[in-house]
N, CA, C and O atoms as CSV, one atom per row, in Angstrom:
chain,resi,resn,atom,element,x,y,z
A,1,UNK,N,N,-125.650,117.484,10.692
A,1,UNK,CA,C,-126.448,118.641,11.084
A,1,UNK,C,C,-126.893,119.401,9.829
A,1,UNK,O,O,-126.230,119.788,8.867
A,2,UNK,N,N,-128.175,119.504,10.101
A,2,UNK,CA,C,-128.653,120.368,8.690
A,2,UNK,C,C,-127.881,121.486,8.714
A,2,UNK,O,O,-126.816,121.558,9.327
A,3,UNK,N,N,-128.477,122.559,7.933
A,3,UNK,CA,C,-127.919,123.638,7.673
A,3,UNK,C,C,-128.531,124.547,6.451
A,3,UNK,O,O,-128.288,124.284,5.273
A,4,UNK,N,N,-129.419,125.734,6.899
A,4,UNK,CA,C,-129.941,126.863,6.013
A,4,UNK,C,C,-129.245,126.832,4.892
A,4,UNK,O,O,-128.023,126.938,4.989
A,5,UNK,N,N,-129.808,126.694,3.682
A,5,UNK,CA,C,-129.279,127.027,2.411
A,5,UNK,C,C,-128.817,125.221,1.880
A,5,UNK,O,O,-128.375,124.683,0.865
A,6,UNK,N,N,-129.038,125.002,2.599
A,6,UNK,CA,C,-128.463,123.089,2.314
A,6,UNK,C,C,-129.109,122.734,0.715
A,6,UNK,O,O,-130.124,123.211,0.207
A,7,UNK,N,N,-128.726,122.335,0.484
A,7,UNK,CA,C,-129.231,121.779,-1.126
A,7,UNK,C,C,-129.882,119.944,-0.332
A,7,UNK,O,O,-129.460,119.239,0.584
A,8,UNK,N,N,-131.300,119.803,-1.513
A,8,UNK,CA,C,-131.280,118.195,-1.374
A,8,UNK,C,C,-130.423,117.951,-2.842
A,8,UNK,O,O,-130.360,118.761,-3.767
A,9,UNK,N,N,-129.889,116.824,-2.791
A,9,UNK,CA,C,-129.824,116.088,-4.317
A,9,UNK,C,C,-130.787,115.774,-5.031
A,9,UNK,O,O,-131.638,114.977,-4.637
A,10,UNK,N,N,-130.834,116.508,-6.546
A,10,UNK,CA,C,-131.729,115.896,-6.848
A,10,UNK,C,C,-131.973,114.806,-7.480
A,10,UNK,O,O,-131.050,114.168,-7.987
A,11,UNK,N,N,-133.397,114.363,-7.567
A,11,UNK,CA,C,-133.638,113.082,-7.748
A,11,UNK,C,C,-134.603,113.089,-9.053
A,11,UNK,O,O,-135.385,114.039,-9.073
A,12,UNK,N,N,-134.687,112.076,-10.281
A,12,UNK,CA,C,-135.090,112.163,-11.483
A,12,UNK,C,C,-135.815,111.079,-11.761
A,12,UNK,O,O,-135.684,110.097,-11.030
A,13,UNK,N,N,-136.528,111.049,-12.634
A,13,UNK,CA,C,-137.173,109.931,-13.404
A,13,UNK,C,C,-137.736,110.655,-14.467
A,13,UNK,O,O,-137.904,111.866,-14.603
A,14,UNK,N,N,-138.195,108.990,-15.746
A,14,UNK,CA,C,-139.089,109.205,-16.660
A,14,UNK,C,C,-140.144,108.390,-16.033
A,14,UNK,O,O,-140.078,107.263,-15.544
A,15,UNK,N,N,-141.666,109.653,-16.220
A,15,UNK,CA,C,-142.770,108.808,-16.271
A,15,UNK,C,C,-143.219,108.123,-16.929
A,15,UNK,O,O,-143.537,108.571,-18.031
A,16,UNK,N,N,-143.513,106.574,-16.616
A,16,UNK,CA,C,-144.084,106.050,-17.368
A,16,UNK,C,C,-144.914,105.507,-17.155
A,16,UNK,O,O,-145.002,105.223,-15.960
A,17,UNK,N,N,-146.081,104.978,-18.078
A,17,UNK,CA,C,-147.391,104.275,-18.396
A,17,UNK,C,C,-147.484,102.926,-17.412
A,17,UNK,O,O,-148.475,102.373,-16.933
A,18,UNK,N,N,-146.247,102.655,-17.313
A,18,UNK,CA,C,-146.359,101.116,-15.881
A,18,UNK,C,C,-146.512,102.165,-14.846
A,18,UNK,O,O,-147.483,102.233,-14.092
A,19,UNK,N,N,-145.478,103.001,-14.847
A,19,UNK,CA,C,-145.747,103.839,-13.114
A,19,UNK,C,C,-147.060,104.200,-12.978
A,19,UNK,O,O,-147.662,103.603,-12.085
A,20,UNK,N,N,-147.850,105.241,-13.791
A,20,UNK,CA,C,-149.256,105.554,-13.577
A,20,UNK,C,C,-150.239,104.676,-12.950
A,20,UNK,O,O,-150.915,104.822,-11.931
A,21,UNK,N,N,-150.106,103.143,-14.327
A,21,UNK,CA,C,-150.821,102.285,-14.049
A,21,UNK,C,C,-150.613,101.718,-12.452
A,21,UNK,O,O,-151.533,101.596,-11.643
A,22,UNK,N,N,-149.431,101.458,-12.243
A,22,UNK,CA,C,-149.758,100.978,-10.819
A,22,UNK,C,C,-150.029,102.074,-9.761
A,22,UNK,O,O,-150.208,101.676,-8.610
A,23,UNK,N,N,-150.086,103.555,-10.031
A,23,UNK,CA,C,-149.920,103.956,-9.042
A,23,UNK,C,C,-151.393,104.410,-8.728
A,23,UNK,O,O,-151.884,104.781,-7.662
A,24,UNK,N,N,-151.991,104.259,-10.073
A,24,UNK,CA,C,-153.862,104.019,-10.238
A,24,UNK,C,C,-154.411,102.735,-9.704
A,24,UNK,O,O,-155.357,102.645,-8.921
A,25,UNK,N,N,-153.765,101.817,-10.177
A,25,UNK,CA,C,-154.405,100.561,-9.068
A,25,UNK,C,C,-153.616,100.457,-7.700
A,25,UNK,O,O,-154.063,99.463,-7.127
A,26,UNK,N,N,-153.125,100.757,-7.315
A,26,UNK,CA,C,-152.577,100.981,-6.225
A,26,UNK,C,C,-154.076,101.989,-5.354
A,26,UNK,O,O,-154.968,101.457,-4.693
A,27,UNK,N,N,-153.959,103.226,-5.587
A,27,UNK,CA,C,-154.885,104.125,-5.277
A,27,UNK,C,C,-156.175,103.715,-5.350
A,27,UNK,O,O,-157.054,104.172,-4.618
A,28,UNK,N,N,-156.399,102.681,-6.386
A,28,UNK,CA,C,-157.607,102.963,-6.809
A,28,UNK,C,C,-158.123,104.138,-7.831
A,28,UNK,O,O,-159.308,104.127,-7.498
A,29,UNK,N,N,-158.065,104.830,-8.531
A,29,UNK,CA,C,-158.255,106.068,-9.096
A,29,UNK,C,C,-158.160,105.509,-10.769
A,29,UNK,O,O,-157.304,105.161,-11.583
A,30,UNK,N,N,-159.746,105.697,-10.660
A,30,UNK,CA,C,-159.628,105.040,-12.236
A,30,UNK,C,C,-160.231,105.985,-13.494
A,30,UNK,O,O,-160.582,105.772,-14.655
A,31,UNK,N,N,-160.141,107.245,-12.525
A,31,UNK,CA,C,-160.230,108.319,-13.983
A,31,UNK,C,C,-159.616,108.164,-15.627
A,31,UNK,O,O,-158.391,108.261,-15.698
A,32,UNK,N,N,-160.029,108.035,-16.362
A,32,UNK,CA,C,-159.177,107.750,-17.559
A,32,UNK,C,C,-158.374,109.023,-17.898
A,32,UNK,O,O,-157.757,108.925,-18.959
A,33,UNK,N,N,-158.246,110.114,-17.288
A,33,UNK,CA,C,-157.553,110.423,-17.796
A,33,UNK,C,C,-155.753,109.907,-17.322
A,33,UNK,O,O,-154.704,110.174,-17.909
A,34,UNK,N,N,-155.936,109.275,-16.330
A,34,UNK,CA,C,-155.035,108.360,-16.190
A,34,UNK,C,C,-154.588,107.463,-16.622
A,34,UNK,O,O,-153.469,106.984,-16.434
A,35,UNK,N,N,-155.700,107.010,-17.475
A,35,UNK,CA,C,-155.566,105.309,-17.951
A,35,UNK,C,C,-155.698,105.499,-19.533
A,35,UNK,O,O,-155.154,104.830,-20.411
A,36,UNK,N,N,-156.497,106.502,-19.655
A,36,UNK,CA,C,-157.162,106.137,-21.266
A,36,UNK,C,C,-156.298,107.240,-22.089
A,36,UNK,O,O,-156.706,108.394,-21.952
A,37,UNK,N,N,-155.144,107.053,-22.938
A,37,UNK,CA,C,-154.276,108.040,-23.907
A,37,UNK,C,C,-155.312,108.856,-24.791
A,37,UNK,O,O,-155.257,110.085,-24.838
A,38,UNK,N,N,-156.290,108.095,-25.513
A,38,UNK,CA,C,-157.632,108.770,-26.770
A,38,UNK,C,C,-158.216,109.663,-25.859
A,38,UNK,O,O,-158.441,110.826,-26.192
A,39,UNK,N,N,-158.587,109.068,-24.315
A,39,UNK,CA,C,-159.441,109.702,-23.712
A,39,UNK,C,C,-159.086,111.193,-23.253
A,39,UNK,O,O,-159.835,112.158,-23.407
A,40,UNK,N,N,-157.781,111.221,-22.647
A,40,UNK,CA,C,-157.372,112.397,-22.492
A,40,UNK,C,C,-156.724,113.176,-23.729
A,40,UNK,O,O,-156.052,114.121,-23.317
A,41,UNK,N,N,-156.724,113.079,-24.903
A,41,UNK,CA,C,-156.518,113.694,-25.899
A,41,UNK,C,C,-158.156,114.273,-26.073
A,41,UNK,O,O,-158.481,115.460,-26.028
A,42,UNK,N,N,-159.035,113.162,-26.273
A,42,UNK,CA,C,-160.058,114.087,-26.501
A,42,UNK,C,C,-160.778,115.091,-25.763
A,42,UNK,O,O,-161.926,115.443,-26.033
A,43,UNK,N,N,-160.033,115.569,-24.767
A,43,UNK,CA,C,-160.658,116.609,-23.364
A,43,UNK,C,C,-159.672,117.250,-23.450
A,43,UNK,O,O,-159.577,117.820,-22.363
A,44,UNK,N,N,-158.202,117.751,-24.556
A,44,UNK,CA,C,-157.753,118.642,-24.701
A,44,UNK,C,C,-156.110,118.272,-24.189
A,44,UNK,O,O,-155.230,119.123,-24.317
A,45,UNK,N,N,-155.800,116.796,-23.553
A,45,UNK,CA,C,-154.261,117.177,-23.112
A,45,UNK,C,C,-153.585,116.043,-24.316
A,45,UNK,O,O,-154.201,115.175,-24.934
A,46,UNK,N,N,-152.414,116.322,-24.378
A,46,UNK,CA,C,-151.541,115.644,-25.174
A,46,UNK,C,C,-151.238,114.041,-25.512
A,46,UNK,O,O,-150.550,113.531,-26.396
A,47,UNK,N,N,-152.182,113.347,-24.247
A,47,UNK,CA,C,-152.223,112.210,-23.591
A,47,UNK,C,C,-152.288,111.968,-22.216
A,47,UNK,O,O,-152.532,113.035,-21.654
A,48,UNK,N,N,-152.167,110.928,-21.318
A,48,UNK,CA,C,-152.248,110.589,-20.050
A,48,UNK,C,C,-151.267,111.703,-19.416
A,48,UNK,O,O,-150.203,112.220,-19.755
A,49,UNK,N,N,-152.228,111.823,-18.235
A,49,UNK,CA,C,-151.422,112.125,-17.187
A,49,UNK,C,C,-151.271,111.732,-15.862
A,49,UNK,O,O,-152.151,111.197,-15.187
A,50,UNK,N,N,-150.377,111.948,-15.576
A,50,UNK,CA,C,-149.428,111.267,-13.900
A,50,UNK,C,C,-150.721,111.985,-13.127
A,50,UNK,O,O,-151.208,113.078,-13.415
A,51,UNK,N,N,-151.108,111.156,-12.163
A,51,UNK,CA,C,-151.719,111.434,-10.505
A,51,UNK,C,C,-150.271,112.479,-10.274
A,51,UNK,O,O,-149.060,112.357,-10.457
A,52,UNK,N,N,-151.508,113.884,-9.603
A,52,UNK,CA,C,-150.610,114.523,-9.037
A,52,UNK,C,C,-149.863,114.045,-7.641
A,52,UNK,O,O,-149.020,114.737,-7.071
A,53,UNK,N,N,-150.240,112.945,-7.254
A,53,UNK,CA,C,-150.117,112.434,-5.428
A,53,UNK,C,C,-149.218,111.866,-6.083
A,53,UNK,O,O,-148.214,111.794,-5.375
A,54,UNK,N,N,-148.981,111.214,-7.546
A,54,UNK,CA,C,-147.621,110.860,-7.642
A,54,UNK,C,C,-146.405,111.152,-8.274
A,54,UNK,O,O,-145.389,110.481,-8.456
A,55,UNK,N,N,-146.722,112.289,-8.566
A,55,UNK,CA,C,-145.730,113.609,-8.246
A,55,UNK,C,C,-145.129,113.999,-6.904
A,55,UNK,O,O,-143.951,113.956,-6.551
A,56,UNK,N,N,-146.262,114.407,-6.208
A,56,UNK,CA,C,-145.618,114.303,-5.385
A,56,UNK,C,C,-145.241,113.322,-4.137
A,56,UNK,O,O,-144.531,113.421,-3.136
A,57,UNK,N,N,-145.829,112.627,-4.539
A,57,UNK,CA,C,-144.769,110.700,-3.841
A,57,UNK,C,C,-143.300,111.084,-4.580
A,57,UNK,O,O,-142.368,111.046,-3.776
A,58,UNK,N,N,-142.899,111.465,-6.027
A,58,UNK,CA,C,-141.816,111.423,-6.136
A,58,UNK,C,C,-140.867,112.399,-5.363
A,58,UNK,O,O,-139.650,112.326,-5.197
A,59,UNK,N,N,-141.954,113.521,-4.854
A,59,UNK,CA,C,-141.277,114.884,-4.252
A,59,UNK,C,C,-140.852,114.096,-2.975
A,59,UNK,O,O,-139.654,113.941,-2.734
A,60,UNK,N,N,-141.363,113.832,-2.542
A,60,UNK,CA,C,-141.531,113.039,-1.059
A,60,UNK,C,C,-140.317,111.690,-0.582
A,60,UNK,O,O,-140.010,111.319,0.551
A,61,UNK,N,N,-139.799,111.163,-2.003
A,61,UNK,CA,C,-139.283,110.046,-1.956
A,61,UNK,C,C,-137.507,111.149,-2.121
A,61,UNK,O,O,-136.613,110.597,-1.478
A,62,UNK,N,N,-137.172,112.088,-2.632
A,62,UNK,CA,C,-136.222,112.715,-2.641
A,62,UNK,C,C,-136.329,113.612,-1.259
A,62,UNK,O,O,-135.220,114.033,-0.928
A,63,UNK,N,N,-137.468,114.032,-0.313
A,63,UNK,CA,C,-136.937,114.034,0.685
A,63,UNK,C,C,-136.376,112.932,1.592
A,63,UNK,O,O,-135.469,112.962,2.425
A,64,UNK,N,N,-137.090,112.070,1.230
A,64,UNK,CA,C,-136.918,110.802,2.557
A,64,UNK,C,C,-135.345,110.645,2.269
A,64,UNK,O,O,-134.452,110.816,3.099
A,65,UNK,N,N,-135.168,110.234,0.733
A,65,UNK,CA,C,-133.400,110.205,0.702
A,65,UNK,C,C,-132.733,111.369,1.471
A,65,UNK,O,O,-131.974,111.194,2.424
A,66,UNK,N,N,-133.006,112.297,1.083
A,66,UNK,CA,C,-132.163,113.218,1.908
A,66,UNK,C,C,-131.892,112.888,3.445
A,66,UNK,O,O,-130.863,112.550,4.030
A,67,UNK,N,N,-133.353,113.138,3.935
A,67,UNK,CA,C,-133.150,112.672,5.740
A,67,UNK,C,C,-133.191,111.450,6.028
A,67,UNK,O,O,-133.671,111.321,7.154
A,68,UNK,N,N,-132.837,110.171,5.415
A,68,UNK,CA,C,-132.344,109.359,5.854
A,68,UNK,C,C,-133.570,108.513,6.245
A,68,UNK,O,O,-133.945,107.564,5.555
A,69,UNK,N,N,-134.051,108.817,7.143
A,69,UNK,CA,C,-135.628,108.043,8.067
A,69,UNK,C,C,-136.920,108.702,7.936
A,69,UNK,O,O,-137.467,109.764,8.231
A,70,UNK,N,N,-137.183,107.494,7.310
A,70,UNK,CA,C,-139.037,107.929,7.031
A,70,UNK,C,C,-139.373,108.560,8.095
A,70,UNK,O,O,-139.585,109.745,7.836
A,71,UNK,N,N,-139.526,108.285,9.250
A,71,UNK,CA,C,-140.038,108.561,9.969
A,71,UNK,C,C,-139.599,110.022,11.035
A,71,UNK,O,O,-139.920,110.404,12.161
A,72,UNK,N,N,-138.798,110.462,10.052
A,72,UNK,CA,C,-138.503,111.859,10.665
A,72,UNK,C,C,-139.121,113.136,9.729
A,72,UNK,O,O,-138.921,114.349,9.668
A,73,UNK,N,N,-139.867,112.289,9.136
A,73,UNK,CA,C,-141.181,113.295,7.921
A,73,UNK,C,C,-142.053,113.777,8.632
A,73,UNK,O,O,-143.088,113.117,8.716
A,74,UNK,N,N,-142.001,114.605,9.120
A,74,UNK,CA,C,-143.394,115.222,9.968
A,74,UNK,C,C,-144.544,115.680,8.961
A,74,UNK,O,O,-145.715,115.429,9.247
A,75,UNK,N,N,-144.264,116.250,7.960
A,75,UNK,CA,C,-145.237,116.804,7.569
A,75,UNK,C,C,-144.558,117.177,5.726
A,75,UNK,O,O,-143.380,117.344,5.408
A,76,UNK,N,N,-146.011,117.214,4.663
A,76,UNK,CA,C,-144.942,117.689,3.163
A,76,UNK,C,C,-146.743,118.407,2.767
A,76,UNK,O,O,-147.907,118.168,3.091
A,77,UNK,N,N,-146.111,119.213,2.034
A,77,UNK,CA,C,-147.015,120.275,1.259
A,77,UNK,C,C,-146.828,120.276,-0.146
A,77,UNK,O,O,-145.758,119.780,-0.501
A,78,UNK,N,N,-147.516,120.663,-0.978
A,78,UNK,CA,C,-147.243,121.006,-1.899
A,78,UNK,C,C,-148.377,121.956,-2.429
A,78,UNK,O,O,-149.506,121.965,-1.938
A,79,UNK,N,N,-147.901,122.914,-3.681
A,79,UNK,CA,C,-149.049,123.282,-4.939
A,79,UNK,C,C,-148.572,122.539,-6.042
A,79,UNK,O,O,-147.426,122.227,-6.367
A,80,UNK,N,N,-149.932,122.264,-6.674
A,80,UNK,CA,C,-149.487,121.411,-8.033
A,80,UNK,C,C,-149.687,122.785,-8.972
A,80,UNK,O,O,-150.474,123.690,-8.695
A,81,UNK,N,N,-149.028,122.756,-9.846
A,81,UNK,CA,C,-148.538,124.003,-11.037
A,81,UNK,C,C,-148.670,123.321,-12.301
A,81,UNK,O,O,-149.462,123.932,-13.018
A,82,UNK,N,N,-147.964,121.777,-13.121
A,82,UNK,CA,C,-148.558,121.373,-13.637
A,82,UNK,C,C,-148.661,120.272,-14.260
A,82,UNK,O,O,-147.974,119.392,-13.741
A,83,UNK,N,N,-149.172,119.987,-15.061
A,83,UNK,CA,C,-149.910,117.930,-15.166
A,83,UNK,C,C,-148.354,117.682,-15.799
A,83,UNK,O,O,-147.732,118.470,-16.512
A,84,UNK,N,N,-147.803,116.005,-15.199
A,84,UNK,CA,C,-147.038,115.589,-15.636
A,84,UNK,C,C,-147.425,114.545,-16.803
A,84,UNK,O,O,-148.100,113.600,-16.394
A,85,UNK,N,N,-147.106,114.540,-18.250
A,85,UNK,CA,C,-147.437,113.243,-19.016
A,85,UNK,C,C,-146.434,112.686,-18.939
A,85,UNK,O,O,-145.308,113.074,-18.627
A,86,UNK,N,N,-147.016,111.264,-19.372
A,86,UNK,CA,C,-146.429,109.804,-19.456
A,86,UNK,C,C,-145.365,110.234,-20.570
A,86,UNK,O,O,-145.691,111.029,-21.451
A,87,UNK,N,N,-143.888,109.598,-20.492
A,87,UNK,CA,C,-142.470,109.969,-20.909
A,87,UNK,C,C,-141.842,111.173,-20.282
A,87,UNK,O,O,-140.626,111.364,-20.275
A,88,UNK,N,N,-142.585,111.843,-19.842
A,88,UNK,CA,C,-141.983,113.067,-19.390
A,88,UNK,C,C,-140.876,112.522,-18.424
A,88,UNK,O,O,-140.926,111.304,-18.249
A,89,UNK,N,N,-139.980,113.138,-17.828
A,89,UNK,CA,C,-138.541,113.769,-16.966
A,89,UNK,C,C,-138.844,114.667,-15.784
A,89,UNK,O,O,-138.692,115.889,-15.766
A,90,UNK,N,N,-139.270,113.944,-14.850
A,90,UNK,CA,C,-139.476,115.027,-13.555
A,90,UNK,C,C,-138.173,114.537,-12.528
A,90,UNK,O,O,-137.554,113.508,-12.259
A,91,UNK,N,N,-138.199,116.289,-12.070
A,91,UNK,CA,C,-136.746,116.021,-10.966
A,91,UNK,C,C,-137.450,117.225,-9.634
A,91,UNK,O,O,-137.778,118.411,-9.685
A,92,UNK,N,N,-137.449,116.221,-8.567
A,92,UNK,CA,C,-137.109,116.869,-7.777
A,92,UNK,C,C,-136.288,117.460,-6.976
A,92,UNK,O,O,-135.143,117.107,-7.259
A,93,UNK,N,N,-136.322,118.489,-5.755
A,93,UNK,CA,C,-135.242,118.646,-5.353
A,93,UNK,C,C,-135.847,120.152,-4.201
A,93,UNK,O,O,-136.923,120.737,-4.069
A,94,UNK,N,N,-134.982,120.233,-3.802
A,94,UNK,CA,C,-135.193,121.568,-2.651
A,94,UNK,C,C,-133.998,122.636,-2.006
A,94,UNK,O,O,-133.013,122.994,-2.651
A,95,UNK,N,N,-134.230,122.966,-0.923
A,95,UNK,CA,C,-133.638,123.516,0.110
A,95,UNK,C,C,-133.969,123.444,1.625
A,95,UNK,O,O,-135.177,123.484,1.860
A,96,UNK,N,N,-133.070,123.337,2.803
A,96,UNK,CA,C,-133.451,123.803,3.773
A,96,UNK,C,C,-133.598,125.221,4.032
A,96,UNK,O,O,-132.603,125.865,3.700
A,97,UNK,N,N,-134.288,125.711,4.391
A,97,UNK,CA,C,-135.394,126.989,4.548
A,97,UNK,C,C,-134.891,127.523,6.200
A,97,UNK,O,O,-135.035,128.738,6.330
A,98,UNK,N,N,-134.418,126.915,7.268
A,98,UNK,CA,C,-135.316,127.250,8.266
A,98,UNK,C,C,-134.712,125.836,9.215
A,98,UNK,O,O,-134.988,124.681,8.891
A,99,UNK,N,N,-133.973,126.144,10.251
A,99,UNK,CA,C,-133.485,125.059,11.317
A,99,UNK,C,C,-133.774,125.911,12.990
A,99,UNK,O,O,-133.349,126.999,13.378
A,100,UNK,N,N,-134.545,125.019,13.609
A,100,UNK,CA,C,-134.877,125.195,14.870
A,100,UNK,C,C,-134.007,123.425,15.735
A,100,UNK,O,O,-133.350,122.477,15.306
A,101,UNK,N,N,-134.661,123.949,17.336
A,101,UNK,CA,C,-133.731,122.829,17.632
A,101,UNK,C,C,-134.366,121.717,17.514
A,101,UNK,O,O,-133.453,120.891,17.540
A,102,UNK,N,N,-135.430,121.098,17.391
A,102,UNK,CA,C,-136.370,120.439,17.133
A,102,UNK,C,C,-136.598,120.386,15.483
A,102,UNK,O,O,-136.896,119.197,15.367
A,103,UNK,N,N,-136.621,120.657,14.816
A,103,UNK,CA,C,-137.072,120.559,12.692
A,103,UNK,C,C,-136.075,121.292,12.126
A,103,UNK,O,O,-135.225,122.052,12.589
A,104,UNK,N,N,-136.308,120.967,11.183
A,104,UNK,CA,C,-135.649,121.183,9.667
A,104,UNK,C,C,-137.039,121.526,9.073
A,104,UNK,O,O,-138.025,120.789,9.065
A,105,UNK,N,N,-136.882,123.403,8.332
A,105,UNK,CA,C,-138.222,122.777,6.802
A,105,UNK,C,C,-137.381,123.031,5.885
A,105,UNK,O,O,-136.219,123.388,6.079
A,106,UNK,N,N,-137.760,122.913,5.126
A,106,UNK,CA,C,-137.408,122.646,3.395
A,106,UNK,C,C,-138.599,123.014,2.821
A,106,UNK,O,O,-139.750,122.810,3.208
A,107,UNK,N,N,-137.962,123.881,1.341
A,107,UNK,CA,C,-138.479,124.132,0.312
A,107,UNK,C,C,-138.426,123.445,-0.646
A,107,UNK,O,O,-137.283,123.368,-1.097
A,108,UNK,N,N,-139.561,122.598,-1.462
A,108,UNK,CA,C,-139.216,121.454,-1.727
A,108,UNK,C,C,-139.760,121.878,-3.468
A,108,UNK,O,O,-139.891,123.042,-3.849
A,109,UNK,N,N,-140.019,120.639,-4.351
A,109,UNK,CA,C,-139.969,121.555,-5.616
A,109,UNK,C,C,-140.059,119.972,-6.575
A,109,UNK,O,O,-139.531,118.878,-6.377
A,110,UNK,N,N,-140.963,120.469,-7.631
A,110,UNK,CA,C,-140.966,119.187,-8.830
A,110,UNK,C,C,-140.954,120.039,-9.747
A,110,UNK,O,O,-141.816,120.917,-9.750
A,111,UNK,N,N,-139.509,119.955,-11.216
A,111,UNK,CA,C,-139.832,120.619,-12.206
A,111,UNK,C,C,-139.657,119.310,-13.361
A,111,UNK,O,O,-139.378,118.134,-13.127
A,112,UNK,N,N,-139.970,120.075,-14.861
A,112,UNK,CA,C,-140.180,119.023,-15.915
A,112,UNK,C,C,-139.731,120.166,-17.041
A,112,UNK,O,O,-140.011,121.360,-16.936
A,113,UNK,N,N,-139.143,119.701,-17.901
A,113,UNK,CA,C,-138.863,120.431,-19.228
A,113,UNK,C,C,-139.744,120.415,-20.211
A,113,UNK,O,O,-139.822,119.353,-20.828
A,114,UNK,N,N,-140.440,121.296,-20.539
A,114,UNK,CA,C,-141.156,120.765,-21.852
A,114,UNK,C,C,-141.297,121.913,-23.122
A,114,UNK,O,O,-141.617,123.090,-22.952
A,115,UNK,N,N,-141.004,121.323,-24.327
A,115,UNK,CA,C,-140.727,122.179,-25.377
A,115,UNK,C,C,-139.960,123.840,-24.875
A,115,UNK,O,O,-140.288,125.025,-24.931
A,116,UNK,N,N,-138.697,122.966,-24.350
A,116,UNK,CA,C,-137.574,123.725,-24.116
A,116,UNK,C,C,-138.001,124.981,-22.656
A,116,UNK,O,O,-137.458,126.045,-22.357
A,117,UNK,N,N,-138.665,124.568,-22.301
A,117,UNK,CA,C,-139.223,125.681,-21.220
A,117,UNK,C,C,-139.311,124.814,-19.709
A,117,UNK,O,O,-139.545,123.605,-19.703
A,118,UNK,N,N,-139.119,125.503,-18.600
A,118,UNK,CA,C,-138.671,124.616,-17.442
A,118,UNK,C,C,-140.236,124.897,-16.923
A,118,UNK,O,O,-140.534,126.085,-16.800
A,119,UNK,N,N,-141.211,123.950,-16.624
A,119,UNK,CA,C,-141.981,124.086,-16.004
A,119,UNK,C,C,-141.998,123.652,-14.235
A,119,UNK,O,O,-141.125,122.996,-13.666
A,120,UNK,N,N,-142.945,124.089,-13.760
A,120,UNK,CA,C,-142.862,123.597,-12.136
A,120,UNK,C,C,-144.406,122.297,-11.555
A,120,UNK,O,O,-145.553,122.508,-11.160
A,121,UNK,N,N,-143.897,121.497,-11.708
A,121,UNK,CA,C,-145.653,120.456,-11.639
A,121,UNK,C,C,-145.329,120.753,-10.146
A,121,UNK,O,O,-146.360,121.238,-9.681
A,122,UNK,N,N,-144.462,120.693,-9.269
A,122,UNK,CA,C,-145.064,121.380,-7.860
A,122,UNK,C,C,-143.948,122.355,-7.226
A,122,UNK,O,O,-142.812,121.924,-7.031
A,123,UNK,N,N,-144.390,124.006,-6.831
A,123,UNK,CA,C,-143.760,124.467,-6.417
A,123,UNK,C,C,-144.254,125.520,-5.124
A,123,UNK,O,O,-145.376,126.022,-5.044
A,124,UNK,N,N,-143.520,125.650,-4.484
A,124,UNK,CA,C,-143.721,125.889,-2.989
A,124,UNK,C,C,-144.231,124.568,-2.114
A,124,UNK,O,O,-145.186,124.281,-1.392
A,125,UNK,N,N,-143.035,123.946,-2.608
A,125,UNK,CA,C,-143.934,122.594,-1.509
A,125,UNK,C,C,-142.889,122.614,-0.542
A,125,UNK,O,O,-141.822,123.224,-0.617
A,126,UNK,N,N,-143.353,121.806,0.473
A,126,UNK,CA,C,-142.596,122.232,2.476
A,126,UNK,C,C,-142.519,121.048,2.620
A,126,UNK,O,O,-143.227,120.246,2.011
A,127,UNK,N,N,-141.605,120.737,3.488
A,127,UNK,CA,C,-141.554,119.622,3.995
A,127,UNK,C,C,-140.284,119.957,5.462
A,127,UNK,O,O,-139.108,120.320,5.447
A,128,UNK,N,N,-141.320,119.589,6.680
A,128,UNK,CA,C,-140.838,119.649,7.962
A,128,UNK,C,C,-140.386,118.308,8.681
A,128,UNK,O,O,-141.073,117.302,8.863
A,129,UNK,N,N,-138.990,118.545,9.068
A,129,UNK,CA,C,-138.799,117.154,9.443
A,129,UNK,C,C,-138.287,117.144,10.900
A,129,UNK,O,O,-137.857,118.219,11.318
A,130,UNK,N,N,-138.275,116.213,11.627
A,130,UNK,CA,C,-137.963,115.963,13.000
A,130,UNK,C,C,-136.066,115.766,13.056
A,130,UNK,O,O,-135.332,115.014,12.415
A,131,UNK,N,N,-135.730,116.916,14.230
A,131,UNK,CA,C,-134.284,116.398,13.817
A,131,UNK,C,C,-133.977,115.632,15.104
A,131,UNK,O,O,-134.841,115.437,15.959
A,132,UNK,N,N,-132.688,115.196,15.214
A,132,UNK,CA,C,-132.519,114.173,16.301
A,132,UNK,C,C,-132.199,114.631,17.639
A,132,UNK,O,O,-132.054,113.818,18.552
C-alpha cells in the first residue's frame, strides 16, 4: 500500500553518446544538436545534448520500478529546467504526493550536478498511477 510521503528509490545513470544516439534513431530526431558535438558547441552549449523525452524516459523508468507494472502508469508530466550533456549523472527520483482509493500521484523529479551546483533537468513532474 502506498503511502503519502513515500520516497521512490532513486535511480541513476551516466549519459552517454550510445544512449542519445539510439534514442535519436530510435525517435527519429536528427537535430544535431543531438548528434553533432562541433555543432552544438558552435550555438553556444558545451557539447551534445540528451533529448529531453529522454530524460524523461529515464524519469519514467524509475517510476515504473517503483510501481511494479507498466501498466498501472496512467499518466507522467513533467517541466524540463535543464539540458542534460553527454557524460553527465542524472538521478531520478520522487514522492507520493496524494493517495485516493483508486491512484497514487507522485512528485516526480530529474536532477544532475554540475560544477558543484545541483541542477533540476525536470522538476515538478507528476506521475498518476492506478492502484489495485
Amino acid at each position: 500500500m502506498l503511502e503519502v510521503g513515500q520516497e521512490l528509490p532513486e535511480l541513476g545513470r551516466v549519459v552517454t553518446a550510445a544512449d542519445v544516439k539510439a534514442y535519436a534513431d530510435a525517435g527519429g530526431d536528427r537535430n544535431p544538436l543531438h548528434q553533432d558535438d562541433a555543432f552544438a558547441r558552435s550555438v553556444g552549449f558545451p557539447g551534445i545534448i540528451a533529448h529531453g523525452m529522454f530524460t524523461m524516459g529515464h524519469m519514467a523508468a524509475a517510476v515504473t520500478a517503483f510501481v511494479g507494472d507498466p501498466a498501472s502508469v496512467l499518466r507522467i508530466s513533467a517541466q524540463f529546467r535543464a539540458p542534460v550533456y553527454v557524460g553527465e549523472r542524472i538521478v531520478a527520483g520522487g514522492r507520493v504526493v496524494a493517495v485516493d482509493a483508486t491512484t497514487a500521484t507522485l512528485e516526480t523529479w530529474v536532477r544532475l550536478e554540475r560544477d558543484g551546483e545541483t541542477l533540476w533537468a525536470i522538476k515538478k513532474g507528476q506521475a498518476v498511477l492506478r492502484l489495485p
